[in-house]
PyMOL CGO cylinders between C-alpha atoms (Angstrom):
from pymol import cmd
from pymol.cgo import CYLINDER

trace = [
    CYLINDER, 13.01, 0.13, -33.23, 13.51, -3.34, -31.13, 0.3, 1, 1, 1, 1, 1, 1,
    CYLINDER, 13.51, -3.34, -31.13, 12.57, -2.64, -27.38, 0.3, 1, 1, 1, 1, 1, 1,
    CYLINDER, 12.57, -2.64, -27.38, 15.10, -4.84, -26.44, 0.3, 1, 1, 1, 1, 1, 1,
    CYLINDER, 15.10, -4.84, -26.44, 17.63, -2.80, -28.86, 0.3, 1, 1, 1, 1, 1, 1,
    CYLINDER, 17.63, -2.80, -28.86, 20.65, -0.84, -26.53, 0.3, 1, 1, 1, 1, 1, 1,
    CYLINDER, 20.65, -0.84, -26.53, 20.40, 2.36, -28.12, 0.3, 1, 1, 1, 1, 1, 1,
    CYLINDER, 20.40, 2.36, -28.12, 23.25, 4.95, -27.82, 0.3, 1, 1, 1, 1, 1, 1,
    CYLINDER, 23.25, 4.95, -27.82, 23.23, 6.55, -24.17, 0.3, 1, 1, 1, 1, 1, 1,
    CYLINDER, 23.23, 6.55, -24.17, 19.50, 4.39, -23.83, 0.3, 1, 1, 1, 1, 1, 1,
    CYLINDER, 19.50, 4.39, -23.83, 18.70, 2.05, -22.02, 0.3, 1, 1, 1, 1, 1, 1,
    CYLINDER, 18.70, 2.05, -22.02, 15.76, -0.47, -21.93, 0.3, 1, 1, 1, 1, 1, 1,
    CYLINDER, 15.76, -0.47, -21.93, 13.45, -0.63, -18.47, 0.3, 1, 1, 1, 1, 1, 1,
    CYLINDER, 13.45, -0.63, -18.47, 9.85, -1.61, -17.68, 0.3, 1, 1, 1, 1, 1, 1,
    CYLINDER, 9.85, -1.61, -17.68, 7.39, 0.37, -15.26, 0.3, 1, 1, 1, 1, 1, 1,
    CYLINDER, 7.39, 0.37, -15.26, 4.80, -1.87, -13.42, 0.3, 1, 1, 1, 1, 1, 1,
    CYLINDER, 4.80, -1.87, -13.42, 1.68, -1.48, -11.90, 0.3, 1, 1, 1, 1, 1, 1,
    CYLINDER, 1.68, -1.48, -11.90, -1.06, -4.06, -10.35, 0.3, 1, 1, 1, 1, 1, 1,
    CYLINDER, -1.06, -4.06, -10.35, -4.12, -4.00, -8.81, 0.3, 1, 1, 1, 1, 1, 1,
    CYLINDER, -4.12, -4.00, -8.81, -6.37, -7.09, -7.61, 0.3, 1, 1, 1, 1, 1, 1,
    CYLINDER, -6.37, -7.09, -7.61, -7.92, -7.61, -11.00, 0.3, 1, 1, 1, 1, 1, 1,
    CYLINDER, -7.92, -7.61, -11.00, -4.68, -6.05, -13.34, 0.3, 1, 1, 1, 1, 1, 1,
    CYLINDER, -4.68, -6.05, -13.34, -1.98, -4.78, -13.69, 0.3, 1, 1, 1, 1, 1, 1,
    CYLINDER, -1.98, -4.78, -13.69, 0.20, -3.04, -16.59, 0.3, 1, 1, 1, 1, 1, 1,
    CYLINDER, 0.20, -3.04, -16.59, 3.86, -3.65, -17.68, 0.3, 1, 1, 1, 1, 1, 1,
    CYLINDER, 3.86, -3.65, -17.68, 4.77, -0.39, -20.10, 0.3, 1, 1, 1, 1, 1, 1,
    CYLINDER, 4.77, -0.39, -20.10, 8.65, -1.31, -21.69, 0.3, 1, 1, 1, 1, 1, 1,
    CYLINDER, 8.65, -1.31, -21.69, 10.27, 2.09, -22.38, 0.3, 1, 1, 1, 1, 1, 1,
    CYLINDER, 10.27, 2.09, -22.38, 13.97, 2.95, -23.50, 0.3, 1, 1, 1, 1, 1, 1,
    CYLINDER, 13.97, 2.95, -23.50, 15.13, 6.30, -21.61, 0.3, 1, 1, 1, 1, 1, 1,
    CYLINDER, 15.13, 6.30, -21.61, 18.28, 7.63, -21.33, 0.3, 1, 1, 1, 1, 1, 1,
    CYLINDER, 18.28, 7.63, -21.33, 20.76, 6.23, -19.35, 0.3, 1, 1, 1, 1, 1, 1,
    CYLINDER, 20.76, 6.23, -19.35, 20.92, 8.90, -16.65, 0.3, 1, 1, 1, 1, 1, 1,
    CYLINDER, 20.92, 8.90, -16.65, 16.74, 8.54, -16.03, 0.3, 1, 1, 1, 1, 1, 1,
    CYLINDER, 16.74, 8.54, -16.03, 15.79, 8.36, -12.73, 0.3, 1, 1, 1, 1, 1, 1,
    CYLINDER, 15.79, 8.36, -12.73, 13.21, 5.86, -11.13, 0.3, 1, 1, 1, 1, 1, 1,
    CYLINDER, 13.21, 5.86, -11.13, 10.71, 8.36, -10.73, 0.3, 1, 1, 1, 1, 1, 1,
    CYLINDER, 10.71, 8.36, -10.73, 11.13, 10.22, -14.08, 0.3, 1, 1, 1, 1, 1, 1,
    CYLINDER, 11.13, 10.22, -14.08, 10.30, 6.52, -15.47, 0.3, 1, 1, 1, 1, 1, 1,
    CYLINDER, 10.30, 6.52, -15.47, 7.34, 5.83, -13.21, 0.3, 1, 1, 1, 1, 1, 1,
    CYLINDER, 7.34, 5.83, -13.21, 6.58, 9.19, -15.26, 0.3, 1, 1, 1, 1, 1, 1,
    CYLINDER, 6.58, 9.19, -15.26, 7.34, 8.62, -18.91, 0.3, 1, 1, 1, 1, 1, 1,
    CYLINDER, 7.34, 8.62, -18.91, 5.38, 5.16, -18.47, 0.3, 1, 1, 1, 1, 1, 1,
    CYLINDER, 5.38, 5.16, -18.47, 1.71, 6.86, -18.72, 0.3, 1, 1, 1, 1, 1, 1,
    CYLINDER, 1.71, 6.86, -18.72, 0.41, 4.76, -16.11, 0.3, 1, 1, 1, 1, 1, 1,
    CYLINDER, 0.41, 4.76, -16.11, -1.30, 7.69, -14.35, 0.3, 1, 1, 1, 1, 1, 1,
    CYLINDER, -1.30, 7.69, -14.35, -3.51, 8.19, -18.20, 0.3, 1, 1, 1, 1, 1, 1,
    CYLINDER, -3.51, 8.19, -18.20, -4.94, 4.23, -17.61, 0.3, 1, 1, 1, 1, 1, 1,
    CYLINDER, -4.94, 4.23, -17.61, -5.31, 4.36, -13.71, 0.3, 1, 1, 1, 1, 1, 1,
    CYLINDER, -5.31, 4.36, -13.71, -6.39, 7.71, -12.79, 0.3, 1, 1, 1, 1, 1, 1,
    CYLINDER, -6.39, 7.71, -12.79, -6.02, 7.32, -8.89, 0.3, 1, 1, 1, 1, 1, 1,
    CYLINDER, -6.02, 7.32, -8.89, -1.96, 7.36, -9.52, 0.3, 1, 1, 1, 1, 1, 1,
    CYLINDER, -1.96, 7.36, -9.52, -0.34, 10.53, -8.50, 0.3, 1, 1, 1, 1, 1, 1,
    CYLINDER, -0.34, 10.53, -8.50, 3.05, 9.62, -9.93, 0.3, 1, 1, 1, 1, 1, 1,
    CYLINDER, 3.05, 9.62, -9.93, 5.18, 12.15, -8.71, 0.3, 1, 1, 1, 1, 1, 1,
    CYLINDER, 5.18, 12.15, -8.71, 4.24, 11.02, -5.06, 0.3, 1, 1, 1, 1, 1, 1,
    CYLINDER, 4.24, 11.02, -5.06, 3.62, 7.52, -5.32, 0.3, 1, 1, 1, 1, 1, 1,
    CYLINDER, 3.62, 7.52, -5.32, 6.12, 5.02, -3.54, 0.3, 1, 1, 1, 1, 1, 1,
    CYLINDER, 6.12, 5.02, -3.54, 8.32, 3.43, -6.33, 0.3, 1, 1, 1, 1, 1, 1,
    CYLINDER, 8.32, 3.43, -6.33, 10.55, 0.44, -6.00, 0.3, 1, 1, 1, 1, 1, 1,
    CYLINDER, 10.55, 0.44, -6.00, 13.23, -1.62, -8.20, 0.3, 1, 1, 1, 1, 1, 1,
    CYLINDER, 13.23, -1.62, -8.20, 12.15, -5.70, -8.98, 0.3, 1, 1, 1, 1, 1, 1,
    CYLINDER, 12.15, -5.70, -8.98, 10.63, -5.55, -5.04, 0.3, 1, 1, 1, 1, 1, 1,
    CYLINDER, 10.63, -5.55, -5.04, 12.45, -3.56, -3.05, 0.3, 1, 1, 1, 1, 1, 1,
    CYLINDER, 12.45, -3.56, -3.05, 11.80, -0.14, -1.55, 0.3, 1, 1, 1, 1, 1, 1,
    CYLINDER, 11.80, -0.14, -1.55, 13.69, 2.75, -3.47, 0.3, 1, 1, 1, 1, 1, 1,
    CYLINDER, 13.69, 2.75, -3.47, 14.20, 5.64, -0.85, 0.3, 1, 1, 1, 1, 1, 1,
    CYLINDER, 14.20, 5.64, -0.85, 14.66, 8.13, -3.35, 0.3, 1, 1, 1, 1, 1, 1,
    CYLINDER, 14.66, 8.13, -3.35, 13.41, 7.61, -6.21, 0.3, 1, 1, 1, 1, 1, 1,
    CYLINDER, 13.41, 7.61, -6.21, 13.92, 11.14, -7.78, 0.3, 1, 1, 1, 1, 1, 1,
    CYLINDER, 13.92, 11.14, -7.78, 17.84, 10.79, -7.81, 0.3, 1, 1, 1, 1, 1, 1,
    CYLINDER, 17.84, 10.79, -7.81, 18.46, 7.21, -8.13, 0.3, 1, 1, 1, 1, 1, 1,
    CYLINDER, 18.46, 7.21, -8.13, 19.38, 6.26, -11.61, 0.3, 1, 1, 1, 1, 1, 1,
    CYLINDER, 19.38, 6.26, -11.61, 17.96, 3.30, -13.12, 0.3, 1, 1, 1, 1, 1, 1,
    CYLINDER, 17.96, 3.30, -13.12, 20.01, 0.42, -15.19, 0.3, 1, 1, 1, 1, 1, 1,
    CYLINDER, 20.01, 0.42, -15.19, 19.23, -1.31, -17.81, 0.3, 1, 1, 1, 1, 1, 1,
    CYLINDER, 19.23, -1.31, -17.81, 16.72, -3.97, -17.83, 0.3, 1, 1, 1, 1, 1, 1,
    CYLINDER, 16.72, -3.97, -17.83, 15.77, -2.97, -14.58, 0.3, 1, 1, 1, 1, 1, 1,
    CYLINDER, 15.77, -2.97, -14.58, 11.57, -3.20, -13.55, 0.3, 1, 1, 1, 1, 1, 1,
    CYLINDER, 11.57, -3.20, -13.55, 10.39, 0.13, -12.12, 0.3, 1, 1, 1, 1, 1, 1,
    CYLINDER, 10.39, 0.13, -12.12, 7.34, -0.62, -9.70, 0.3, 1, 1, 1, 1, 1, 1,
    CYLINDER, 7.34, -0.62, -9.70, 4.68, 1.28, -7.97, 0.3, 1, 1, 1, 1, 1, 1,
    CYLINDER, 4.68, 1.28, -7.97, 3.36, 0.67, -4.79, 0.3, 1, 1, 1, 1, 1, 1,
    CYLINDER, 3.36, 0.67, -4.79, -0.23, 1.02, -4.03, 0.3, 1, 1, 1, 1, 1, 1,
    CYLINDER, -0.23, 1.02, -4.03, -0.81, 2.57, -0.56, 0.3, 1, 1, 1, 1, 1, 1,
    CYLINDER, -0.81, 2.57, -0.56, -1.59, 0.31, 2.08, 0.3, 1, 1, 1, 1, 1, 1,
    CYLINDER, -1.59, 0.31, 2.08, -5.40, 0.17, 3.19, 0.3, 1, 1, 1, 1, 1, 1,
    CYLINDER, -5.40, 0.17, 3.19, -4.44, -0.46, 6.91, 0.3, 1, 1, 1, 1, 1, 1,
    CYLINDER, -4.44, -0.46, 6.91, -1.78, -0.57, 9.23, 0.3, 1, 1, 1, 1, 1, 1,
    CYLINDER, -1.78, -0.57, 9.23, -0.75, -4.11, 9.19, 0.3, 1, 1, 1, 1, 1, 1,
    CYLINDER, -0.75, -4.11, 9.19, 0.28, -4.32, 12.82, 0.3, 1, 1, 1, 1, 1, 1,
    CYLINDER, 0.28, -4.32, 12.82, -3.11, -2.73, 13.84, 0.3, 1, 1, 1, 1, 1, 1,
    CYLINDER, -3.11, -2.73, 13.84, -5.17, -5.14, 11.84, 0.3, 1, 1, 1, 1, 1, 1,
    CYLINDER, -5.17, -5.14, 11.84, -2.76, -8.37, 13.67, 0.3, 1, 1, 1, 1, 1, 1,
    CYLINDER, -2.76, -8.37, 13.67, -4.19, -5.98, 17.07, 0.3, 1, 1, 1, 1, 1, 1,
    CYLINDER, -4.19, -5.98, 17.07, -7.60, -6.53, 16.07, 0.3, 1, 1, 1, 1, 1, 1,
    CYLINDER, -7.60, -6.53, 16.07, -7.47, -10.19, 15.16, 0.3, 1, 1, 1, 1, 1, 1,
    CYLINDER, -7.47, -10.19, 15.16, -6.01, -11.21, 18.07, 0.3, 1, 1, 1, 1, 1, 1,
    CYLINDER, -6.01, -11.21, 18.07, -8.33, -9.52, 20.91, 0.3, 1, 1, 1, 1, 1, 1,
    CYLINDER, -8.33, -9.52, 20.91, -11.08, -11.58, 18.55, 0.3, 1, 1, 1, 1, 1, 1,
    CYLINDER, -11.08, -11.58, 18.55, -9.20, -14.73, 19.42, 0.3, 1, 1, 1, 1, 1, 1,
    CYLINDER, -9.20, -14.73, 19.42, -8.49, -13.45, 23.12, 0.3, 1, 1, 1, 1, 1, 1,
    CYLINDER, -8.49, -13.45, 23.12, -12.29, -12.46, 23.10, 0.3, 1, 1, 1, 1, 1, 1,
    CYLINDER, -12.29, -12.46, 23.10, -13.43, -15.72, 21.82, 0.3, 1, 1, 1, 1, 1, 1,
    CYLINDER, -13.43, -15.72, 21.82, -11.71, -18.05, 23.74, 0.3, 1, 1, 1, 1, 1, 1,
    CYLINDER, -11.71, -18.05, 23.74, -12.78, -16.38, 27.23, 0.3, 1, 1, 1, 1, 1, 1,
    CYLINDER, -12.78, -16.38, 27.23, -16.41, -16.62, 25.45, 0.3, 1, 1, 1, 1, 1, 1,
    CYLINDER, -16.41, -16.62, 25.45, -15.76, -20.22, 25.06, 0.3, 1, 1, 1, 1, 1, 1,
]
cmd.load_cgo(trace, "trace")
């Protein structure tokens, strides 16, 4: 069958993931009424990076944010992506680089 082949009551999507040094693009077909998260679990993605827990992870569509991902229906073509969970706050880390400015400069 041609991935790219609209199937009846199918359609075709893609479910990313990407760390620093990869990242995976699985192209499935699913049925038309899949959901983003039921993707994000039909892609396997959990088998090649084992730190995934797909049914919590945060999921978005081509970059932005899906709120909730285990209703919303996908459409075809559409790129399924999971986030990785952020390291650090990014406000607290522009905190912390700024008193080492502030803290420099009255050094200085």
């Amino acid at each position: 069958m041609n991935n790219m082949e609209n199937k009846d009551n199918t359609i075709h999507v893609e479910v990313a993931y990407a760390l620093p040094h990869q990242q995976r693009i699985v192209a499935l077909e699913v049925p038309e009424t899949c959901t983003v998260r039921e993707a994000a679990l039909q892609s396997g993605l959990d088998k090649q990076f084992p730190e995934l827990d797909l049914a919590t992870a945060d999921l978005g569509i081509f970059g932005k944010s899906v709120s909730a991902p285990d209703s919303q229906a996908l459409k075809n073509g559409e790129r399924v992506e999971i986030y990785r969970p952020l390291i650090a706050d990014p406000k607290e880390v522009r905190k912390q680089r700024a008193a080492k400015v502030k803290a420099r400069k009255e050094a200085q």
